[in-house]
N, C-alpha and C positions, 0 to 999 in steps of 0.2 A: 094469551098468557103473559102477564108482566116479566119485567125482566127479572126483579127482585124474588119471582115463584122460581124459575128457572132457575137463578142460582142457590135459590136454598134447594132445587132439586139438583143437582149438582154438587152441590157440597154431601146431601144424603149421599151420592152416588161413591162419593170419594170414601165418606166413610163404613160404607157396605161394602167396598170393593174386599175382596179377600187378600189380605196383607201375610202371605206364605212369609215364613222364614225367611228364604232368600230375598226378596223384594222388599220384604222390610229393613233388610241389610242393604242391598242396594240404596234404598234410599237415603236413610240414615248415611250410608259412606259418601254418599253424594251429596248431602245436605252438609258434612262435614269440611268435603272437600272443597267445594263450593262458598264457606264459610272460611276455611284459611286463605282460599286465593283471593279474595276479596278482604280479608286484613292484612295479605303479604303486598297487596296493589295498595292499600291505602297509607302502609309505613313508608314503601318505596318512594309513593308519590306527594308524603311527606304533609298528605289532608289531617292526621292525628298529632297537628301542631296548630293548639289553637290561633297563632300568630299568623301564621299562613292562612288562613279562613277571615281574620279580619282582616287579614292583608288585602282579601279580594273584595269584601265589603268596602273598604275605606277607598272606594270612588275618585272621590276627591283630594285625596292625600296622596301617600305613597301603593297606589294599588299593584297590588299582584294577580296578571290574568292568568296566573296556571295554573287556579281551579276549575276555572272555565273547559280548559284541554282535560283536566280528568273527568267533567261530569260529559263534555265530548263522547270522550272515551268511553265512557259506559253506556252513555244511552244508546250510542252506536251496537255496544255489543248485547245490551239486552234486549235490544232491537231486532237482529238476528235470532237471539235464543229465543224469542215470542213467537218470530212468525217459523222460526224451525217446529216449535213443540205445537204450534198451531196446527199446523198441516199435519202431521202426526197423530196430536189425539190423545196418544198417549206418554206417559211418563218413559221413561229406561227401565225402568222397571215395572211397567207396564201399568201402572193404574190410571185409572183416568184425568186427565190438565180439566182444571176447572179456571178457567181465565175470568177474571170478573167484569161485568157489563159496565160500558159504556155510559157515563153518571153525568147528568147536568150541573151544571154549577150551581151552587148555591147557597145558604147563609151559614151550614155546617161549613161546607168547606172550604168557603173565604176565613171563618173563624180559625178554624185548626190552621188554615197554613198559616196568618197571620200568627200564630201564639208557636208556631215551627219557627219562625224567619223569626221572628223576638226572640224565643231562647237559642238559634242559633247564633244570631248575632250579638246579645250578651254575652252568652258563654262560649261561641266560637269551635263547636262542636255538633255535629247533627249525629243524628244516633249511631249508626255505624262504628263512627270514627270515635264514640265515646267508650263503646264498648271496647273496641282495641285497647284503647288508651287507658280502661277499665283494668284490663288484664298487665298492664306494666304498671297498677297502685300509683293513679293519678286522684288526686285528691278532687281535683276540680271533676276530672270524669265523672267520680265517684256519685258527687253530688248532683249531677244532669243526671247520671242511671236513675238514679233514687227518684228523683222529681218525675222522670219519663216514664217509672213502674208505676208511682200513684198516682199519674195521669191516665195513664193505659186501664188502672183497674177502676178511676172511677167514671169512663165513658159510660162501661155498659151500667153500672150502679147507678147513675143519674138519668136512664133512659126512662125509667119508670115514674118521673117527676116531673114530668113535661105537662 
């Protein structure tokens, strides 16, 4: 069985699973929670300043490595939260982790990161931190949202054209 059958069975699984009241709360409150600690760590540590992101880009000028220590810092602790819900299985609210397989490299996905690392390093924002930056009426965010939604919706619309 390929791996790409497994996780569309998998992903069926996720979405058969019976989403009761409660665990649909659960989630959702988790997914919220989960979503401000991760904009209140990125105001703190000061990533929703585009100046600070080319700070760490610009290598050879004046660089700033204390994005380095934040992206540390996370991969350290989603790191942890991987192999915790790994072993597990399940969610906190009990539905099933569907972790996605293991992916070779290849010309998708040198494309997409290269055309990430371009509009971050133009515009000095990766999504996250635009989105924050979205909700205190940054103009500049504004316009990365916008470009990252009709990039987002025209993947699957151009799959058919191949």
């Amino acid at each position: 069985m390929s791996a790409s059958h497994m996780n569309e069975q998998a992903a069926v699984a996720v979405t058969a699973a019976p989403h009761t009241g409660a665990a649909r709360t659960a989630g959702l409150l988790g997914a919220l929670l989960s979503g401000l600690l991760f904009g209140v760590g990125l105001l703190l540590s000061g990533m929703t300043d585009p100046a600070k992101v080319l700070g760490f880009l610009d290598i050879f000028g004046a660089w700033d490595p204390s994005l380095a220590f934040v992206m540390v810092g996370g991969i350290a602790a989603a790191r942890v939260g991987v192999v915790l819900i790994g072993r597990r299985g399940t969610t906190l609210s009990g539905l099933p982790v569907c972790l996605p397989p293991k992916r070779a490299i290849d010309a998708r996905l040198i494309a997409g990161s290269a055309l990430f690392g371009a509009g971050w390093g133009l515009a000095g924002y990766c999504p996250g931190p635009a989105v924050v930056s979205l909700g205190f009426g940054s103009s500049s965010a504004l316009a990365l949202v916008a470009g990252m939604l009709v990039g987002l919706w025209s993947v699957p619309h151009s799959r058919g054209r191949r």
